[in-house]
C-alpha positions as CSV (number, residue, x, y, z in Angstrom):
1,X,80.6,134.8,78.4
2,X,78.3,133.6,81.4
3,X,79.2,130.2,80.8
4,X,83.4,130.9,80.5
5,X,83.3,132.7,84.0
6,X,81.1,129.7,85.5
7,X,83.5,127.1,83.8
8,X,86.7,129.8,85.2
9,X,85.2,129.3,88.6
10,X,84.6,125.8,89.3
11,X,88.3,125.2,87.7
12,X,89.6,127.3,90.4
13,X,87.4,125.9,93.4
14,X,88.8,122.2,92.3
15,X,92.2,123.5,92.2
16,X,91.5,125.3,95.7
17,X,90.8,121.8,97.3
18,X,93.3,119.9,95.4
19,X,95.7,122.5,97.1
20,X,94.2,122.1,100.4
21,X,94.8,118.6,100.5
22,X,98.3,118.8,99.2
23,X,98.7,121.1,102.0
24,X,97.6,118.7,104.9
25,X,99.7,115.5,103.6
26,X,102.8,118.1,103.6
27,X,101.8,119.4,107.0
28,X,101.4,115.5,108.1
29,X,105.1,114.6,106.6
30,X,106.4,117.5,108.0
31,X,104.9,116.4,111.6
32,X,105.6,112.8,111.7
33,X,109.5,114.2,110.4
34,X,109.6,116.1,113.7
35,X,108.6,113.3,115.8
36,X,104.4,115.0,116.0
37,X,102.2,112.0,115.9
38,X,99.5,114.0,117.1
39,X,99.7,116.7,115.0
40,X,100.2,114.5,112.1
41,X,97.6,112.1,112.6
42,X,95.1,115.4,112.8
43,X,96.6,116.7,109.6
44,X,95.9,113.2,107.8
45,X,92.3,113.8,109.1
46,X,91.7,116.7,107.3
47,X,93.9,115.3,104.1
48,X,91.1,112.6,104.2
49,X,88.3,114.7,104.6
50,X,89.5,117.1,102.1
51,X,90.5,113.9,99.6
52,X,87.1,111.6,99.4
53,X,86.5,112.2,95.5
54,X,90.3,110.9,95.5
55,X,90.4,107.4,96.3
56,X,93.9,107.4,95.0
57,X,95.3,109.4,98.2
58,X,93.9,106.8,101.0
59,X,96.7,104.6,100.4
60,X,99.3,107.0,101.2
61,X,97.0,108.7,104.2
62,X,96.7,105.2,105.8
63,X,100.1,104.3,105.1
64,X,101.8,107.9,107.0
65,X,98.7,107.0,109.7
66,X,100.2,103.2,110.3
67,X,103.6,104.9,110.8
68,X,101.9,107.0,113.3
69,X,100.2,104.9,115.0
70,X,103.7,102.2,115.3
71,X,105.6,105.7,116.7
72,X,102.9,105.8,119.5
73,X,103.4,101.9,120.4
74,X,99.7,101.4,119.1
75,X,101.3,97.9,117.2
76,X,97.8,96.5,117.0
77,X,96.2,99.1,115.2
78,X,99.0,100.0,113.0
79,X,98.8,96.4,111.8
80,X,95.2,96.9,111.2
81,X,95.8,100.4,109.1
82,X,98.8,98.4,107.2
83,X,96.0,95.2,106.5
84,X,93.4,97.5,105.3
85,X,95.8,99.1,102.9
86,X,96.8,95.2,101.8
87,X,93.0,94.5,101.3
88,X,91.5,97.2,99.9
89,X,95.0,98.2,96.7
90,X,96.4,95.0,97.0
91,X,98.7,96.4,93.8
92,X,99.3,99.6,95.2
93,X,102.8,100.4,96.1
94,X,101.7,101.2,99.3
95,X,100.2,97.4,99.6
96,X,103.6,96.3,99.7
97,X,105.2,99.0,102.1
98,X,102.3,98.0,104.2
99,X,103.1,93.7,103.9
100,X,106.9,94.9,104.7
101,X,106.0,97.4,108.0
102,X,103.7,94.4,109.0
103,X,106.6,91.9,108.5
104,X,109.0,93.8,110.9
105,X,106.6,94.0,113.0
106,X,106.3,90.5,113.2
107,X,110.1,90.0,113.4
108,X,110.1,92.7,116.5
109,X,107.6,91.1,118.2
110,X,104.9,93.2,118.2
111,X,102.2,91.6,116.1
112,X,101.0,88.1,116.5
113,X,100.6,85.4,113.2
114,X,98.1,86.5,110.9
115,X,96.0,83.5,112.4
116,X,92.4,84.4,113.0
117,X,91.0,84.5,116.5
118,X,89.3,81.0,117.3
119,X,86.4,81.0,119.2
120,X,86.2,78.6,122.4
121,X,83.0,77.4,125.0
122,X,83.6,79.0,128.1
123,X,84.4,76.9,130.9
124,X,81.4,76.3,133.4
């Protein structure tokens, strides 16, 4: 009987944080809906926190943080967010929301050629 109640309560604790998590994505959708970067980008903070044993849920975190990040005119580091969702689940579906946010951004300007940086001697 010991064991059932111990079993009873770990089932509920995961279910507890599964909830919690599903709470903060919602709360982060419904932000970035109403035009709340901040509050959105907080609520993906905790979502992430809360989501660590669930690798499954970064793509979709990074993915609403990107979004955020482009609302705010940060292009640079929303292009970053979208490459590290492209590197790290290349076969995600989010991988290939990410390759098409990062394409209009190319078409609108506001992210350079996927060239890498070259290094140059300074001029003496």
């Amino acid at each position: 009987m010991r064991t059932l109640i111990m079993l009873f309560a770990l089932a509920s604790l995961a279910g507890c944080s599964r909830m919690a998590l599903d709470n903060h994505l919602n709360d982060a959708y419904r932000n970035y809906d109403q035009g709340n970067c901040e509050e959105a980008l907080l609520d993906l903070s905790r979502a992430e926190r809360t989501s660590r044993a669930r690798r499954y849920v970064q793509p979709e975190i990074s993915l609403l943080r990107g979004q955020c990040l482009e609302r705010q005119n940060l292009f640079v580091d929303a292009a970053q967010t979208y490459q590290f969702i492209i590197n790290q689940y290349p076969t995600s579906e989010y991988a290939y929301r990410a390759r098409a946010r990062l394409e209009t951004l190319q078409q609108l300007g506001h992210h350079g050629s996927s060239e890498p940086a070259k290094a140059s001697p300074a001029a003496l």
